[in-house]
BASEZA-758209 format. One record per residue (C-alpha): residue in one letter; x, y, z. Coordinates in nm, 4 decimals, always signed. Example, Ala and Ser with C-alpha at 12.3 -4.5 7.8 and 13.67 -1.06 7.14 Angstrom:
<rs>
(a,(+1.2300,-0.4500,+0.7800))
(s,(+1.3670,-0.1060,+0.7140))
</rs>
This chain:
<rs>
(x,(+7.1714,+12.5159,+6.5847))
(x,(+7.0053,+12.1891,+6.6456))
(x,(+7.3468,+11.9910,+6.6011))
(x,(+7.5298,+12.2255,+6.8455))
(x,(+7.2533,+12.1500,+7.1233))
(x,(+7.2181,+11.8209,+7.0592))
(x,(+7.6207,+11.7505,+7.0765))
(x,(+7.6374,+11.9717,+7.4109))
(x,(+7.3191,+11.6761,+7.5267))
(x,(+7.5075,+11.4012,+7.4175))
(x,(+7.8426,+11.5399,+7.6028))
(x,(+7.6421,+11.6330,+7.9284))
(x,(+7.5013,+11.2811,+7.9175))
(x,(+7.8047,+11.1319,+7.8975))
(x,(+7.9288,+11.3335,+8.1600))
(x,(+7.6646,+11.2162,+8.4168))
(x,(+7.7321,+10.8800,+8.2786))
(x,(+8.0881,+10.8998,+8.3938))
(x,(+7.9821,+11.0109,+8.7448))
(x,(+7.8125,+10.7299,+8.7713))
(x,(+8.1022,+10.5204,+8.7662))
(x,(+8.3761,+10.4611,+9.0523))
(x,(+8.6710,+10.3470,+8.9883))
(x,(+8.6895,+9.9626,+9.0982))
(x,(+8.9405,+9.9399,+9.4419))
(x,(+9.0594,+9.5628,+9.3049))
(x,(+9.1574,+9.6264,+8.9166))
(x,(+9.0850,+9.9762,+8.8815))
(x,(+8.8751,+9.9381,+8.6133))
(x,(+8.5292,+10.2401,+8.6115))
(x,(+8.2814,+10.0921,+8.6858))
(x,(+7.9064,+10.0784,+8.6958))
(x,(+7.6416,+10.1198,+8.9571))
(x,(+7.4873,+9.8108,+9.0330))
(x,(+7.2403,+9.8396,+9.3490))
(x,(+7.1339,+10.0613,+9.6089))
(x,(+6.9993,+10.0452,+9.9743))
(x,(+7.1751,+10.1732,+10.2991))
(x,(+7.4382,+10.1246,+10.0353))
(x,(+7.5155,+10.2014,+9.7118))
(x,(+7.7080,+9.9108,+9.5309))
(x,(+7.9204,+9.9057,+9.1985))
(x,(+8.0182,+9.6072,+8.9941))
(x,(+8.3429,+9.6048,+8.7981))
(x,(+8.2668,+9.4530,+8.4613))
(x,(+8.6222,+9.3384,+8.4524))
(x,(+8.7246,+9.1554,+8.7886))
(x,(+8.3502,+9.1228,+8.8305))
(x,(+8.3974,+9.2564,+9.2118))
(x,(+8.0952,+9.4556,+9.3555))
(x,(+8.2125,+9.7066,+9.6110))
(x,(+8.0325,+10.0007,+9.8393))
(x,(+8.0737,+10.3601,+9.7029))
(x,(+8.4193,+10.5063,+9.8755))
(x,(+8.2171,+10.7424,+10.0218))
(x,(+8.0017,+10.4921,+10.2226))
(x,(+8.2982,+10.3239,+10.3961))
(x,(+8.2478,+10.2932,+10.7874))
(x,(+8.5204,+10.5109,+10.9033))
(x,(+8.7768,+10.2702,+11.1679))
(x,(+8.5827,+10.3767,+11.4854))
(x,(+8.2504,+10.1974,+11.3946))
(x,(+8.4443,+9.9201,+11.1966))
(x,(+8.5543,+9.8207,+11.4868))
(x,(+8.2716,+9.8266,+11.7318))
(x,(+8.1126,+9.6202,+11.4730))
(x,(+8.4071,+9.3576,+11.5105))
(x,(+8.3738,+9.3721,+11.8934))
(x,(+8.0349,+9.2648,+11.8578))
(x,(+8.1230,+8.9160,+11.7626))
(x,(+8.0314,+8.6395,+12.0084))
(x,(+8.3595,+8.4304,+11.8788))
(x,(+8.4092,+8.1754,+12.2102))
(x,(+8.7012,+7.9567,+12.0606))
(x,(+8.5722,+7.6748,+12.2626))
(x,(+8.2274,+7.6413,+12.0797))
(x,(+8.2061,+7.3589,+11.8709))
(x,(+8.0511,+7.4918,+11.6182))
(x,(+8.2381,+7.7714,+11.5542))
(x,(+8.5491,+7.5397,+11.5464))
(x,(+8.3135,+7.3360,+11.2542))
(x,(+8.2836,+7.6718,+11.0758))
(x,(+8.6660,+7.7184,+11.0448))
(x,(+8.7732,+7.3783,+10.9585))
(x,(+8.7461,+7.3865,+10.5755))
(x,(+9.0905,+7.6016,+10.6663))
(x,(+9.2072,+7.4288,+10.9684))
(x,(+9.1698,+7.0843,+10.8334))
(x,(+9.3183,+7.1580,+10.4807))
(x,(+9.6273,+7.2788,+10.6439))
(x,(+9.6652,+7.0219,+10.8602))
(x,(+9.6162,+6.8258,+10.5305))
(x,(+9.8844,+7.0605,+10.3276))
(x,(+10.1280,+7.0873,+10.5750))
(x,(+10.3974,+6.9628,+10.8593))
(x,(+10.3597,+7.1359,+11.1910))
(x,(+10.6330,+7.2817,+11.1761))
(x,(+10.5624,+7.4875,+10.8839))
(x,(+10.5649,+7.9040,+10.9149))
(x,(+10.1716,+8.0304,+10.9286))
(x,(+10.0124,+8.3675,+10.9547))
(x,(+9.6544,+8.4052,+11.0440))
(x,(+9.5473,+8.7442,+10.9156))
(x,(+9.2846,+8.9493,+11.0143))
(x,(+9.2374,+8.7069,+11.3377))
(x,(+8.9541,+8.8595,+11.4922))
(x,(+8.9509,+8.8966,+11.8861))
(x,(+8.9112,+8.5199,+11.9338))
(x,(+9.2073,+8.4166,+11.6694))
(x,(+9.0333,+8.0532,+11.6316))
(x,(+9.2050,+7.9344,+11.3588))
(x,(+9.5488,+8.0312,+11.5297))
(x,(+9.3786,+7.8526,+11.8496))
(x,(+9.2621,+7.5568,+11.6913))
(x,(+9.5920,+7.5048,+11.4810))
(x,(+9.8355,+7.5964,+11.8087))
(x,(+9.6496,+7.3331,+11.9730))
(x,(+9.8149,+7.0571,+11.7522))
(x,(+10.1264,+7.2061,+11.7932))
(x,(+10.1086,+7.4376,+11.4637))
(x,(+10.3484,+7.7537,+11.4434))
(x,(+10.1477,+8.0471,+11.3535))
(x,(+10.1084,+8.3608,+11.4305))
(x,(+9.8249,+8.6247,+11.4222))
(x,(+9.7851,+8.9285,+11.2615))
(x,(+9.4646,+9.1692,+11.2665))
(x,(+9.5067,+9.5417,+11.2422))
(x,(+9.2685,+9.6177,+11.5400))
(x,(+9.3342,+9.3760,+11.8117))
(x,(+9.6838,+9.2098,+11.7265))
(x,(+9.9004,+9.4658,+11.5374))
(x,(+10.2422,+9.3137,+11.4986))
(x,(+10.2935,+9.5119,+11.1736))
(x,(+10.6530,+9.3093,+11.2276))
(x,(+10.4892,+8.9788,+11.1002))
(x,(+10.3737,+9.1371,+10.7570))
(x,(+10.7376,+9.1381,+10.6943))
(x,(+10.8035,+8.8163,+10.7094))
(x,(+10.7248,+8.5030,+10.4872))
(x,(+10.5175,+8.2425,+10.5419))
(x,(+10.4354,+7.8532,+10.3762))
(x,(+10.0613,+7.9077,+10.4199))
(x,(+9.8286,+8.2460,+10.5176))
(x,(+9.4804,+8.1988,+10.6325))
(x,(+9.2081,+8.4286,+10.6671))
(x,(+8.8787,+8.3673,+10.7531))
(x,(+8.5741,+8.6076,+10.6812))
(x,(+8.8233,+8.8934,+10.6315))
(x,(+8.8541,+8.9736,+10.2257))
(x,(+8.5227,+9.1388,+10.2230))
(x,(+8.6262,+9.3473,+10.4662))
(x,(+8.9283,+9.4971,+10.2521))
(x,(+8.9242,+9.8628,+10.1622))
(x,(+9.1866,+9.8511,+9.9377))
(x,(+9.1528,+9.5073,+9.7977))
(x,(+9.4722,+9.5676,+9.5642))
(x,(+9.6904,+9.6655,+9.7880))
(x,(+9.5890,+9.3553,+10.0563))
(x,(+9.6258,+9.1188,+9.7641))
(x,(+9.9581,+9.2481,+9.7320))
(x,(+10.0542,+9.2362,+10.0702))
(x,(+9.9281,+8.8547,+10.1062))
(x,(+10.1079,+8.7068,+9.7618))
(x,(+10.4449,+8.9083,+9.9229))
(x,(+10.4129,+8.7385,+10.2239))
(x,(+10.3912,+8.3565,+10.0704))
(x,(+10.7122,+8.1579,+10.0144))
(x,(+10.7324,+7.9857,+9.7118))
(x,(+10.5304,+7.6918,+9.6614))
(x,(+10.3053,+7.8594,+9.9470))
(x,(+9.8874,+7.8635,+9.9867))
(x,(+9.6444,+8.1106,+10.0733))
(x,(+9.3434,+7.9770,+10.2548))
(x,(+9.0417,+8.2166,+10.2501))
(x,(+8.6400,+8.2131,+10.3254))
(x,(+8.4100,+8.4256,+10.2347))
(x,(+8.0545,+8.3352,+10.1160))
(x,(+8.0997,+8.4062,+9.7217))
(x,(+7.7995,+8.6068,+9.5082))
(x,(+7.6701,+8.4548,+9.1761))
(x,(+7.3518,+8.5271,+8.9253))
(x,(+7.1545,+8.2851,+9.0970))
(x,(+7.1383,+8.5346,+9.4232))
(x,(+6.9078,+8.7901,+9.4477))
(x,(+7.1262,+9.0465,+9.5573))
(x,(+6.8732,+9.2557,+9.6683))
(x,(+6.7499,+9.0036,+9.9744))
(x,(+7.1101,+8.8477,+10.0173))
(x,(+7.2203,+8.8922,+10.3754))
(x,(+7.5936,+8.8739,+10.2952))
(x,(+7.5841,+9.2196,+10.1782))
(x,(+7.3724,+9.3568,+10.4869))
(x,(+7.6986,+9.3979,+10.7092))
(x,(+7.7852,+9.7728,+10.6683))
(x,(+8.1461,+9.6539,+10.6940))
(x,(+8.1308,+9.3472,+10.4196))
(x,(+8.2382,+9.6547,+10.1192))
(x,(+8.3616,+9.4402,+9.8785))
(x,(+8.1993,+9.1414,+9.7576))
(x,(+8.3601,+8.8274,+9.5101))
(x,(+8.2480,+8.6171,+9.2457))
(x,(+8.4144,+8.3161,+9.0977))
(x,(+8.5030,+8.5424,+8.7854))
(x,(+8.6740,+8.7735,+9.0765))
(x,(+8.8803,+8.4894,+9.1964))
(x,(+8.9699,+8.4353,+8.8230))
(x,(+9.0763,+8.7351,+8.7732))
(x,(+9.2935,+8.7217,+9.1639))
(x,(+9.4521,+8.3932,+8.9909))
(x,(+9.6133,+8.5762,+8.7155))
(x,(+9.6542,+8.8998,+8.8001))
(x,(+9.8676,+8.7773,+9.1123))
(x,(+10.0323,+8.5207,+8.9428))
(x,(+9.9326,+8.1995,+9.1384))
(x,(+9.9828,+7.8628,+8.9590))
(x,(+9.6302,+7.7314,+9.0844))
(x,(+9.2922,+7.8290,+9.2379))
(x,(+9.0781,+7.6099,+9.4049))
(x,(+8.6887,+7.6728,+9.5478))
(x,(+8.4781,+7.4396,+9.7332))
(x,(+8.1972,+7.6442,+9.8660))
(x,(+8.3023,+7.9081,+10.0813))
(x,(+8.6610,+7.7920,+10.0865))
(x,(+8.9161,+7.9771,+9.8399))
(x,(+9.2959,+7.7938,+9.7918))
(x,(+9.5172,+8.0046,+9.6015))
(x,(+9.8485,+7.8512,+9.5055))
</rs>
């Protein structure tokens, strides 16, 4: 009859519908498609996260040749400028003395350089070219990590890891250039990276707040303070 075919339309539509959706990596919430180029993107209407498909993912080999590609010289001024919304804040925030990790360092490990320099005590941590999987089991007064959240596969379980990590009373110092409305996505060049898969919005940092349980949240352009 004309109400059993139509029912059997509306269910295969809703199948398709539903593989359309991925499930989001942050709050595992389905989610819809959002945008497609070399990449397709999803947006979690929830955390408000857009992420690559799972099945685009650069696999570890190419993720880090891309890495390796970075001209980071530690002594260049302005690369030292482009860190110091961290650097300078915990200089600010803290006593030298106090216990830092810098995770996801990078070959160069500037902020570790720059900090060290004023006689700072932190370490480094990046899973490609300074794996001391020893430090991530210790706890620290302040993390930083520069450039590196986009980068996270499994944003849940790294937000985990980081809010396990921080003592009491502790801050987490992050950059990462942050997505709103007012971009046009589809000419942004923060998404062009193959390896930048998962992309934040204020309403993402919102949601980090909360669902993490940090007292406060603080964004001045590209520089996220959780505390």
């Amino acid at each position: 009859s004309d109400e059993i075919l139509a029912f059997y339309c509306l269910l295969k539509a809703n199948r398709l519908r539903l593989a359309m959706k991925k499930i989001c990596p942050l709050c595992e919430t389905p989610s819809d498609f959002f945008y497609e180029d070399t990449q397709r993107y999803y947006k979690c209407q929830n955390c408000h996260g857009i992420f690559v498909s799972d099945e685009q993912l650069p696999d570890t080999k190419s993720e880090k040749e891309r890495y390796e590609l970075h001209d980071d010289d530690t002594e260049d001024e302005g690369y030292r400028k482009f860190v110091s919304p961290i650097t300078s804040n915990i200089i600010k925030d803290f006593r030298a003395e106090a216990k830092g990790l810098d995770f996801g360092a990078g070959t160069s490990q500037i902020i570790t350089k720059v900090l060290q320099e004023v006689g700072y005590d932190i370490a480094s941590y990046d899973p490609y070219f300074h794996n001391y999987p020893q430090l991530l089991e210790k706890k620290y007064d302040y993390i930083a990590s520069c450039e590196v959240i986009e980068h996270f596969y499994h944003p849940k379980k790294e937000f985990t890891l980081l809010k396990n990590m921080l003592k009491e009373g502790g801050k987490l110092y992050l950059m990462t250039d942050i997505y709103d409305e007012k971009i046009d996505f589809a000419s942004w060049y923060y998404k062009n990276d193959p390896t930048h898969v998962f992309l934040y919005t204020q309403q993402t940092f919102e949601y980090i707040k909360k669902a993490y349980n940090f007292k406060k949240l603080h964004i001045e352009k590209r520089l996220v303070v959780f505390l």
